[in-house]
C-alpha positions as CSV (number, residue, x, y, z in Angstrom):
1,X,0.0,0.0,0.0
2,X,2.8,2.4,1.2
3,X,6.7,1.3,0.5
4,X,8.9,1.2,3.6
5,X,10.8,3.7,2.2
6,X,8.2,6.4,2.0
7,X,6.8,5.6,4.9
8,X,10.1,6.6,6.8
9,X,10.7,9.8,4.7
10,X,7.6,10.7,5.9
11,X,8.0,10.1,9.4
12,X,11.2,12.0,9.2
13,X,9.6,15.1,8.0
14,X,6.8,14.9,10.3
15,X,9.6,14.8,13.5
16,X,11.5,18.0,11.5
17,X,8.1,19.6,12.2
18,X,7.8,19.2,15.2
19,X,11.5,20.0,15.7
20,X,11.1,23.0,14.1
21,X,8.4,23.8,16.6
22,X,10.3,23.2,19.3
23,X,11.8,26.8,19.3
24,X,8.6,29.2,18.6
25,X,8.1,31.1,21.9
26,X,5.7,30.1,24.2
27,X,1.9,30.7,23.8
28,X,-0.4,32.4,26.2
29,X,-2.5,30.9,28.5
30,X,-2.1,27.8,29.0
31,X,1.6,26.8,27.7
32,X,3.6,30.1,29.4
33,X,0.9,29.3,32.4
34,X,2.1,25.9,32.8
35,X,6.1,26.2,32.1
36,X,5.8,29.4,34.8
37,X,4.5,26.8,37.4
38,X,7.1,24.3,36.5
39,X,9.8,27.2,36.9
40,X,8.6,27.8,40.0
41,X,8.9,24.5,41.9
42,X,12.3,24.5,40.2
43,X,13.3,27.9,41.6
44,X,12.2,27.6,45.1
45,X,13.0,23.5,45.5
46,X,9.5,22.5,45.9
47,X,8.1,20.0,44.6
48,X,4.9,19.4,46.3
49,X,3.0,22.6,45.3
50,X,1.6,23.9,42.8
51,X,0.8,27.5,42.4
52,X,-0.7,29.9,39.6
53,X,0.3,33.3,40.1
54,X,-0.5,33.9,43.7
55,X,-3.5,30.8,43.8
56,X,-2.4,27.5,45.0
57,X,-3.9,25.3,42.0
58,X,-5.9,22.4,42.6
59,X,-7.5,22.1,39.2
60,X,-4.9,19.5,37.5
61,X,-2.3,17.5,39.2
62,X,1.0,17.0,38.9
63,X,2.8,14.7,36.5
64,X,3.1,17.0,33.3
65,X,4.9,19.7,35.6
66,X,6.9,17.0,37.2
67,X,8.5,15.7,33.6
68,X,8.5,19.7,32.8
69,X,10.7,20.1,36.0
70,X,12.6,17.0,34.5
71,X,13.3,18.7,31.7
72,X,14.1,21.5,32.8
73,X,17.0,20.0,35.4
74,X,18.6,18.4,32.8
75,X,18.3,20.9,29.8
76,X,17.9,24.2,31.9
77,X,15.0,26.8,31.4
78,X,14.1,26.9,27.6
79,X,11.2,27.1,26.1
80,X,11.9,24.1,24.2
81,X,12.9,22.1,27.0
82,X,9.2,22.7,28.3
83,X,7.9,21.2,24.9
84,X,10.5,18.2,25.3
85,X,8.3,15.8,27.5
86,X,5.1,16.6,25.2
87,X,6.8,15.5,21.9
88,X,7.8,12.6,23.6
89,X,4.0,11.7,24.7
90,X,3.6,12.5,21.5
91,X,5.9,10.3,19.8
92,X,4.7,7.5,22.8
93,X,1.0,8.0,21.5
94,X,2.1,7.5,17.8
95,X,4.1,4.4,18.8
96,X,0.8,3.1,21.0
97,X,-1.1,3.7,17.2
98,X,0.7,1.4,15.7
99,X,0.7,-0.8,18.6
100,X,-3.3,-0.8,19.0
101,X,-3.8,-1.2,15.3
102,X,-1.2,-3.8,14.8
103,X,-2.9,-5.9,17.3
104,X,-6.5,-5.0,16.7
105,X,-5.8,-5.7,12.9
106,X,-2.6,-6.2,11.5
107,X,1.1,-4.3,10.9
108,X,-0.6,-2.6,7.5
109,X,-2.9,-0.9,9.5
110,X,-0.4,-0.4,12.9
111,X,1.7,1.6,10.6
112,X,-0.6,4.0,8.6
113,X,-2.5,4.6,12.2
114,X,0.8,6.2,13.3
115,X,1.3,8.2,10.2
116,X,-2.9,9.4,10.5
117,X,-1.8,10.0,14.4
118,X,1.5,12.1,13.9
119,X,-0.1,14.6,11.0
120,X,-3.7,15.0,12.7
121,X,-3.6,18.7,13.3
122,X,-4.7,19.2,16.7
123,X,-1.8,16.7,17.7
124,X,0.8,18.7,16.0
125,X,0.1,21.9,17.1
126,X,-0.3,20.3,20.9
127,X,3.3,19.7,20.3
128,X,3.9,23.1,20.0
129,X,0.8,24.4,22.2
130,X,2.1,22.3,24.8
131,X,-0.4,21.6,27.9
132,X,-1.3,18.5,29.7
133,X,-3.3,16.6,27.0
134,X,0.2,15.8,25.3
135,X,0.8,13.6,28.1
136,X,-2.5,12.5,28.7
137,X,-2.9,11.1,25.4
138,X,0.5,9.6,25.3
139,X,0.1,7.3,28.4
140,X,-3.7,7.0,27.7
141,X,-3.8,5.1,24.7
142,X,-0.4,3.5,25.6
143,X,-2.9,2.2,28.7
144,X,-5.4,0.8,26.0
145,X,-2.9,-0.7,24.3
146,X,-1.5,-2.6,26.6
147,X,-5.0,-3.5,28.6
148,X,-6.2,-4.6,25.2
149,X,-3.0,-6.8,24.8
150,X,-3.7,-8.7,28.4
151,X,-7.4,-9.1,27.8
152,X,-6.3,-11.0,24.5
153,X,-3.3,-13.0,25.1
154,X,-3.4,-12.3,29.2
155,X,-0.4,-11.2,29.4
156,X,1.2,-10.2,32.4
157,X,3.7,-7.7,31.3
158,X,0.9,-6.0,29.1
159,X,-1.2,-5.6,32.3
160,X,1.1,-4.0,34.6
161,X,2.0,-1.4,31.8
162,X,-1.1,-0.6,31.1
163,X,-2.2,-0.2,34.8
164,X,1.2,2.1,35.1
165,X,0.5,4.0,32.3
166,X,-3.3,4.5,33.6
167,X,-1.3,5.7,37.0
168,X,0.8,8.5,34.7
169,X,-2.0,9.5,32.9
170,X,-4.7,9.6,36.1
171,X,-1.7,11.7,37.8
172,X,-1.8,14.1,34.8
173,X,-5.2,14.9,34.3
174,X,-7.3,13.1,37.0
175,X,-10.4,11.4,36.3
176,X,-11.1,12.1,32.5
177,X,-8.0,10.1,32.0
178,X,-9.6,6.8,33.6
179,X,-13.2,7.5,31.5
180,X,-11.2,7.6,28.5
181,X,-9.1,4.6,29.4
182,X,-12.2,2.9,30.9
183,X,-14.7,3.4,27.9
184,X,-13.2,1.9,24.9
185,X,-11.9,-1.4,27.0
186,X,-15.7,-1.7,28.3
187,X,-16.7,-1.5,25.1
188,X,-14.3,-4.5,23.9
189,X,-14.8,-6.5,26.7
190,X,-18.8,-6.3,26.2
191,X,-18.3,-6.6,22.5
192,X,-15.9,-9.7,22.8
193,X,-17.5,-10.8,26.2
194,X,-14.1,-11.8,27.5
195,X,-15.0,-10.9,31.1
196,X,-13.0,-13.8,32.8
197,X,-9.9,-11.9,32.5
198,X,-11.3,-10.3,35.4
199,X,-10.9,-13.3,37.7
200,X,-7.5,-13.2,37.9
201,X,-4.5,-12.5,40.3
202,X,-2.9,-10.6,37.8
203,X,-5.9,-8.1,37.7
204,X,-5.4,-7.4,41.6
205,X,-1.6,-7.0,40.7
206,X,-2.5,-4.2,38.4
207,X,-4.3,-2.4,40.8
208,X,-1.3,-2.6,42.9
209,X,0.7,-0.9,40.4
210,X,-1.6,1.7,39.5
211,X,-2.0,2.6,43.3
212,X,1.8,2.8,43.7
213,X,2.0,4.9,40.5
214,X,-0.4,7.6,41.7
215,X,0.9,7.7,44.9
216,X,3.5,10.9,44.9
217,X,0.6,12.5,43.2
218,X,-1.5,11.9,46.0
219,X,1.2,12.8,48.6
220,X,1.6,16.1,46.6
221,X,-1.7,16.7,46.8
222,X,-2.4,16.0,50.7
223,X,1.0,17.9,51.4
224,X,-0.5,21.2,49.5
225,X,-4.2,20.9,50.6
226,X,-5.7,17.7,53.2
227,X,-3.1,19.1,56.0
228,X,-4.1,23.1,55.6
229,X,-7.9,22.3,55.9
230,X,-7.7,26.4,56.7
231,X,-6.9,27.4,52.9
232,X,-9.5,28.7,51.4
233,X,-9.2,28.1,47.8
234,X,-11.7,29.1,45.5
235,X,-14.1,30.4,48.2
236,X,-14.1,27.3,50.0
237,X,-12.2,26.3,53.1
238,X,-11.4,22.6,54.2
239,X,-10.8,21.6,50.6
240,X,-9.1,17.6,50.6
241,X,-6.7,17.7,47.3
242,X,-7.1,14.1,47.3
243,X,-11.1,13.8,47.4
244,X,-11.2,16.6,45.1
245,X,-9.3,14.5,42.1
246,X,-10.8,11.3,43.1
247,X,-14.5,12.6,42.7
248,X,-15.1,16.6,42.9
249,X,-13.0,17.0,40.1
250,X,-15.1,15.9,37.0
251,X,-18.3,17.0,38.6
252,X,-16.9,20.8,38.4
253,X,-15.8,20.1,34.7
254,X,-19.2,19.5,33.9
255,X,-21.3,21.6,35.6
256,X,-18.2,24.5,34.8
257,X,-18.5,25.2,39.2
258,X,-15.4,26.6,40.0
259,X,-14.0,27.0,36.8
260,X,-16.8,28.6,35.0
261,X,-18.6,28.0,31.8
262,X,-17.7,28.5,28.1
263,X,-19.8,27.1,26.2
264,X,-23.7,25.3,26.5
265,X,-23.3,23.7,22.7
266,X,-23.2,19.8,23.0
267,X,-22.3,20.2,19.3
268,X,-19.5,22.4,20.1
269,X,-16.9,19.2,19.7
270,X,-18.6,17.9,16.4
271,X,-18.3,20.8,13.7
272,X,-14.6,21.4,16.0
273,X,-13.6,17.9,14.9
274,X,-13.9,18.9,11.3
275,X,-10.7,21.2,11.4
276,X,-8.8,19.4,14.7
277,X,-8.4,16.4,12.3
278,X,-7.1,17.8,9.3
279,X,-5.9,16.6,6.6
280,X,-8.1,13.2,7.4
281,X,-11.5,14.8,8.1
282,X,-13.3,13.2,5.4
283,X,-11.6,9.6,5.4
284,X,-11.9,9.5,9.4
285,X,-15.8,10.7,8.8
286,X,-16.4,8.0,6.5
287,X,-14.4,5.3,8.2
288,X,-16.8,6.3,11.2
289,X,-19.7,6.1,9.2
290,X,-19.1,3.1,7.4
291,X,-17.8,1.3,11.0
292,X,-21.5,2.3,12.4
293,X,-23.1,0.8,9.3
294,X,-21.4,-2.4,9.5
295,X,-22.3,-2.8,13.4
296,X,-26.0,-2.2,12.7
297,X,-25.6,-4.9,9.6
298,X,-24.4,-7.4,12.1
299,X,-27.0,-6.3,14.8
300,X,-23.9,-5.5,17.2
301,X,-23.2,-9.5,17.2
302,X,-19.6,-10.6,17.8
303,X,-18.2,-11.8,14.6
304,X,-14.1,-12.3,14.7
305,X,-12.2,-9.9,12.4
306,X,-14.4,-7.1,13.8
307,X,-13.6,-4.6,16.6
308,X,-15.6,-2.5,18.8
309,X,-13.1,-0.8,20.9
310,X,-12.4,2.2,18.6
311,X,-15.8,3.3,17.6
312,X,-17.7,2.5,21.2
313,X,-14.8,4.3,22.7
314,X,-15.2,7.4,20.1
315,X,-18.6,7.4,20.4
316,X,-19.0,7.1,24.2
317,X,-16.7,9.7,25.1
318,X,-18.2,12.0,22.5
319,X,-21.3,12.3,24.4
320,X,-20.0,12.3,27.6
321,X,-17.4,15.7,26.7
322,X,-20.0,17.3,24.8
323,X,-22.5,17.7,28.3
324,X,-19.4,19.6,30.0
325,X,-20.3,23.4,30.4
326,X,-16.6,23.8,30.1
327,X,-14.9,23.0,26.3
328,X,-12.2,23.7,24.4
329,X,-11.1,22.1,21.0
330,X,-8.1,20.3,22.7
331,X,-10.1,18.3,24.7
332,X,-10.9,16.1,21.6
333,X,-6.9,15.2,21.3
334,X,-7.6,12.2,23.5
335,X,-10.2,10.3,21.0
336,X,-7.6,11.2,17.6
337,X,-5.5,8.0,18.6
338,X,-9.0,5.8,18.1
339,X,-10.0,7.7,14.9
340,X,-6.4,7.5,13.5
341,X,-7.1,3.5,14.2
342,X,-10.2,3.4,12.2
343,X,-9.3,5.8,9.8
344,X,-5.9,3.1,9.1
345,X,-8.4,0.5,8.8
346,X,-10.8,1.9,6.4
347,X,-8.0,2.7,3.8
348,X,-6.4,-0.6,4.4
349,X,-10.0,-2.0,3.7
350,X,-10.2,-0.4,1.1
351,X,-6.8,-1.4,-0.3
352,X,-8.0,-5.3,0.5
353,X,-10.6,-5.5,-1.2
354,X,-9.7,-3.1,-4.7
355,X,-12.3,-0.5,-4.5
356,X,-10.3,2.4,-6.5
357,X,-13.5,3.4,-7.6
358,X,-14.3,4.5,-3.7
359,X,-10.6,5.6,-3.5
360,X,-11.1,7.7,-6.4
361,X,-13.9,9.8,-5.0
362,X,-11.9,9.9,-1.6
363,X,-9.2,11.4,-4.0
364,X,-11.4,14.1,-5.0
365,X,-11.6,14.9,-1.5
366,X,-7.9,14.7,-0.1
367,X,-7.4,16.9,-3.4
368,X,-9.8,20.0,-2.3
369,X,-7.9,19.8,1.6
370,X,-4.4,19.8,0.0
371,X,-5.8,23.0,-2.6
372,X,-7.0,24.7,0.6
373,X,-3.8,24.2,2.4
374,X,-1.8,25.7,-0.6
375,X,-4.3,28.5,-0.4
376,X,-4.2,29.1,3.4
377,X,-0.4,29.2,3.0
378,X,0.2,31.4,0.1
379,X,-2.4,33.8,2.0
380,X,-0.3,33.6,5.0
381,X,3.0,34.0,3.6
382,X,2.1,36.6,1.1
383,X,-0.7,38.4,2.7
384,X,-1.0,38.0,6.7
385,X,2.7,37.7,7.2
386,X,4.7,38.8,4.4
387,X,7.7,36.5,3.9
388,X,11.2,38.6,3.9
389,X,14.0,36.0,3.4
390,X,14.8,34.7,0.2
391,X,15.4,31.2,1.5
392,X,12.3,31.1,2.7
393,X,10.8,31.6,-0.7
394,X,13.6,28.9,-1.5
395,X,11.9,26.3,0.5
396,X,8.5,27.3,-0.3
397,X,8.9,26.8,-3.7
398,X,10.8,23.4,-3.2
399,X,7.6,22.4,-0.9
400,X,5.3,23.1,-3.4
401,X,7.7,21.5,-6.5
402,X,7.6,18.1,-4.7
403,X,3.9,18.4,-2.9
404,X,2.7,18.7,-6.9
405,X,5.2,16.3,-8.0
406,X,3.5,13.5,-5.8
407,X,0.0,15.1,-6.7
408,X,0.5,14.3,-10.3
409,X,2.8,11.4,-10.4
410,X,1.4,8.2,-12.1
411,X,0.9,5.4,-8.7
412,X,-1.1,3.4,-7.2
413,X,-4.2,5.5,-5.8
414,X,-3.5,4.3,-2.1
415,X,0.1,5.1,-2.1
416,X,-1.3,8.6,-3.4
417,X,-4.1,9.2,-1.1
418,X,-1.7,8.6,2.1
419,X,1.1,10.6,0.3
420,X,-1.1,13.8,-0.4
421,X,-3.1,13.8,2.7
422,X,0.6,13.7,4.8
423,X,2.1,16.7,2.3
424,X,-0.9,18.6,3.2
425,X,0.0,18.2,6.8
426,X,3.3,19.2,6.2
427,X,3.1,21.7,3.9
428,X,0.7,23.3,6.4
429,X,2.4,23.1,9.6
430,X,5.7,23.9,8.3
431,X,5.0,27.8,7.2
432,X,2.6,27.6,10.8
433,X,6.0,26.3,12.4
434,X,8.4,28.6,10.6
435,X,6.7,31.5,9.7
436,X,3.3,32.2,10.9
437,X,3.9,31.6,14.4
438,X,6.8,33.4,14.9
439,X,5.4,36.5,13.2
440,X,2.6,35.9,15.2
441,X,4.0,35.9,18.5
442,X,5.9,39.3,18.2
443,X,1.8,40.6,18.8
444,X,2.5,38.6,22.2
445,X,3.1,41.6,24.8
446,X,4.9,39.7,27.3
447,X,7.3,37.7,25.6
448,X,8.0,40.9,23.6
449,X,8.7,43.0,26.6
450,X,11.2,40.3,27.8
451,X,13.2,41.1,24.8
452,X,13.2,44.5,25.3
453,X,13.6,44.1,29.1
454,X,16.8,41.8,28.0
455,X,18.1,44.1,25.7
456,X,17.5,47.2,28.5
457,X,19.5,44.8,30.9
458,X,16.6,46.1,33.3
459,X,16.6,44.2,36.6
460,X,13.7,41.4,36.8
461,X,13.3,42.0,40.5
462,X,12.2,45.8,40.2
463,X,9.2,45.0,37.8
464,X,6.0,45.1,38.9
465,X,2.0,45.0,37.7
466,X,-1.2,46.6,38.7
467,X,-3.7,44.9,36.6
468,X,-5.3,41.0,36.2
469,X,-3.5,41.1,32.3
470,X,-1.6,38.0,32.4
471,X,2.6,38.2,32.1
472,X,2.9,34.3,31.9
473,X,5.6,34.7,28.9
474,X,7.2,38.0,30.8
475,X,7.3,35.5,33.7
476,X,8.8,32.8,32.2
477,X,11.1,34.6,29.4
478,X,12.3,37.2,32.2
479,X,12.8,33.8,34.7
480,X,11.2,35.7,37.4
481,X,7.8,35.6,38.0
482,X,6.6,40.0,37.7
483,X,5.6,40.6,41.4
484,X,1.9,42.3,41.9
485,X,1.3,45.5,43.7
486,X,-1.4,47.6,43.9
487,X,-1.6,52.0,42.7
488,X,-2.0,52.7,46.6
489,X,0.7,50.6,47.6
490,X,2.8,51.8,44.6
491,X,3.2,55.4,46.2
492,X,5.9,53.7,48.4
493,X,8.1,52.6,45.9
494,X,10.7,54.3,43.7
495,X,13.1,53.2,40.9
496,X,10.8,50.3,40.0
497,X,9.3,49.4,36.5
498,X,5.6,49.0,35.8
499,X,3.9,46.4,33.3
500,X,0.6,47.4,32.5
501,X,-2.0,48.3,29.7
502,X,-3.1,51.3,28.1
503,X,-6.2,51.4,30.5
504,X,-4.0,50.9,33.7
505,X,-1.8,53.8,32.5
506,X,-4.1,56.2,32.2
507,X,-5.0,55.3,35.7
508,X,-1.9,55.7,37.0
509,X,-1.5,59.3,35.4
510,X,-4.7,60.6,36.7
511,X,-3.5,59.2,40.2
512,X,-0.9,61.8,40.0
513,X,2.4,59.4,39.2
514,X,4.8,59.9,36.5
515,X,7.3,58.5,34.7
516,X,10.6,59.3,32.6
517,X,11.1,55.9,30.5
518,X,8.1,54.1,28.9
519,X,8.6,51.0,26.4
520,X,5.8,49.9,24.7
521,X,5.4,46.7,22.4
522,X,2.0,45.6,20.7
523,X,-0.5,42.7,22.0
524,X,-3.3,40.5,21.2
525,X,-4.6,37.7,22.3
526,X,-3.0,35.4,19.8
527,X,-5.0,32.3,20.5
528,X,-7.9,34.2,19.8
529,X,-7.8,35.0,16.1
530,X,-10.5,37.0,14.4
531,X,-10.2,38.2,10.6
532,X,-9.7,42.0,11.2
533,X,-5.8,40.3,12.9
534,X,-5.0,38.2,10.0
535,X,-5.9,41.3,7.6
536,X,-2.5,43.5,7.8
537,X,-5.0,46.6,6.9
538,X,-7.0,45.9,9.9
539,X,-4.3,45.1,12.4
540,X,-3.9,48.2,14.2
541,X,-7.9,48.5,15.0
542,X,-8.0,45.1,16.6
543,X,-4.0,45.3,18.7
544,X,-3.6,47.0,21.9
545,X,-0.4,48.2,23.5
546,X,1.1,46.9,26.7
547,X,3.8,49.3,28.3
548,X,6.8,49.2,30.8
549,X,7.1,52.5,32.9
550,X,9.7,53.5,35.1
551,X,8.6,55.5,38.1
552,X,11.5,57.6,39.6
């Protein structure tokens, strides 16, 4: 279907895009939020607790600041030693593909689930976004894969990884991580009605290994909160860290208590799936659909050859996700693993049994995604972000050479609708990874400031904020987090440096204070995109500035 030898120059220029990645500054919130908090324990040799800003956090535990903290002891403080452990998970998840797919069907299909995995777009740019899902994905479907793996060949080995990688991945996330675990091997157990591997000593082994696994978590957990019962964290006192993950946690996700609410549209995860798994939206839709239609022909019943682990799982945690009050598109990275399975096993199908006429159509298709990615990117290097180098122009005209080169060469159809549907990936995230991005992130006001605060050589310690804008990437860039003060107490302090926003400035003026240096850089919430940004014309309506003042 694919020859070894593409299939491995693929793979190699999916890892040089995420390399490439690697070094793009930090984005706000989440990624500068979460590499600040690693910092942290780092800088003040604790390990235990977990703080944003000012708040003690309780809202995710600790593993994915633990490897960050990891990373950074061995590599130092870089941005791209943040995104280290998440490319790994990555790169674990994509091995756990083939894994899953290799055993649920065969090699063929292992393979082309990795390749599906790896160029899915939501998983590439959470190698670059990097928050905890990078990690929860990793060690969750390694978890499946290996539970899967003891329930059919009862091995021992396969069960003790899989209840250690369920530990990691519990530890990351908390409860989500065991429904997402939990769902697709209920659905293959009920499907293949294996239930005896349940009366077993190894099964009580596992549970010993995934109680051991999540036990520093824990310990963190009732260090920070069970022994402070006075700490009142988010307007409630006596909080138990360790109740709180094993059962308050995923009741505040849903109902959005504590956290708040985003979004009431329990469609909000369908019509986000249509870009998240780009370039394979249409041949995951119709390996989906054609999955459900074979289940119904069969009337559910067990027939070997058949699986139900991939499209119970998908379809189980679909509903459950889409009832929280609190959503965001990244939440779907945990169910990509189980479509990148299905999708592998449709083309393979497909490939089996000779239907080029089907393949054809699916052509058609893969075709109008790879046209809209070379529209997207000539819009975004020759219109959103003008491209400056020559040797960027270089590459991008190599890129396109050899993307149209594969388009039109005369071979086999399936060799061609992997090859195209991967180009488009790369073709896509490359000029995201190397050009958009960074253009993009000089409208990011605090990691901008840092560079000017570098280049200043002003001191760290003497800057301060009066306003609730976040400096996670001043934080983090500067290596210091920016201290908080308030105008009143402000009156006390001389020689010191003051990050704040237009609004907050004019405040400050009318509150009688001056100033005799102000730096100013531009800002917009960058993970918010609206057209008026990406129009160069419009830019300046929709960007604020953020400001560094020194008060004398």
């Amino acid at each position: 279907m694919i020859s070894n030898l593409r299939y491995w120059f693929l793979i190699i220029l999916i890892f040089l895009v995420y390399v490439a990645g690697m070094f793009v500054t930090l984005f706000e919130n989440d990624s500068a939020q979460f590499s600040v908090m690693a910092m942290r324990m780092v800088q003040e040799n604790d390990f235990f607790s977990l703080f944003k800003g000012p708040e003690e956090y309780l809202d995710k535990p600790h593993m994915h600041y633990w490897f960050a903290v990891l990373s950074y002891k061995i590599f130092g403080i870089h941005d791209w030693a943040y995104r280290i452990p998440g490319i790994l998970s990555t790169l674990l998840a994509a091995y756990s593909c083939y894994g899953l797919g290799s055993l649920l069907y065969n090699k063929h299909v292992g393979k082309l689930a990795a390749l599906v995995f790896m160029t899915a777009q939501t998983i590439v740019l959470g190698a670059i976004d990097v928050r905890t899902d990078a990690v929860l994905t990793g060690f969750s479907i390694l978890a499946i894969w290996q539970l899967t793996k003891y329930i059919e060949k009862g091995s021992i080995k396969a069960i003790g990884i899989g209840a250690f990688a369920a530990g990691i991945a519990f530890s990351t996330k908390g409860q989500i991580a065991l429904l997402v675990i939990g769902l697709p091997i209920l659905c293959h157990l009920t499907y293949t009605r294996k239930w005896n591997v349940f009366l077993s000593w190894k099964v009580l082994l596992a549970l010993l290994v995934f109680a051991v696994t999540i036990t520093p978590m824990l310990y963190a957990y009732y260090l920070q909160f069970d022994l402070h019962p006075e700490k009142i964290i988010r307007g409630k006192g006596d909080r138990s860290g360790i109740f709180f993950i094993f059962w308050e946690q995923s009741f505040e996700r849903l109902s959005g208590e504590g956290i708040g609410k985003n979004s009431s549209d329990y469609f909000f995860f369908f019509h986000t799936f249509l870009w998240v798994f780009l370039p394979w939206t249409i041949l995951g839709l119709t390996a989906f659909y054609n999955k459900v239609k074979s289940f119904v022909k069969l009337k559910f019943k067990y027939v070997p050859g058949h699986e139900f682990l991939t499209i119970g799982g998908i379809t189980l945690i679909f509903i459950i996700i889409s009832f929280a009050q609190f959503k965001l598109p990244h939440y779907l990275n945990i169910t990509i693993p189980l479509f990148a399975v299905i999708t592998a096993s449709y083309i393979y199908t497909l490939y089996t049994t000779d239907k080029e006429k089907t393949v054809r159509l699916l052509m058609y298709g893969q075709y109008f995604v790879l046209s809209i990615v070379f529209i997207a990117s000539a819009l975004i290097c020759f219109y959103v972000f003008k491209l400056r180098s020559k040797v960027a122009y270089v590459f991008l005209i190599a890129a396109s050479v050899i993307i149209i080169y594969y388009a039109l060469k005369r071979e086999g159809v399936y060799m061609k609708l992997v090859t195209i549907s991967v180009c488009a990936s790369l073709l896509l995230n490359a000029v995201l990874n190397l050009h958009f991005y960074p253009n993009l992130l000089d409208y990011q006001g605090g990691s901008s400031m840092s560079k000017v605060i570098e280049e200043k050589d002003i001191p760290v310690d003497r800057i301060y904020k009066v306003g609730k804008d976040y400096s996670w990437s001043l934080d983090f860039y500067n290596q210091y987090p920016v201290q908080l003060t308030t105008v009143d107490l402000l009156k006390d302090k001389k020689d010191v440096w003051i990050y704040v926003n237009d609004e907050e400035m004019s405040l400050l003026q009318s509150k009688g204070f001056d100033w005799d240096s102000q730096l100013s850089v531009d800002q917009f919430r960058i993970t918010r995109l609206q057209g008026k940004f990406l129009n160069p014309n419009t830019r300046k309506k929709v960007t604020r500035k953020m400001h560094l003042l020194h008060i004398y």
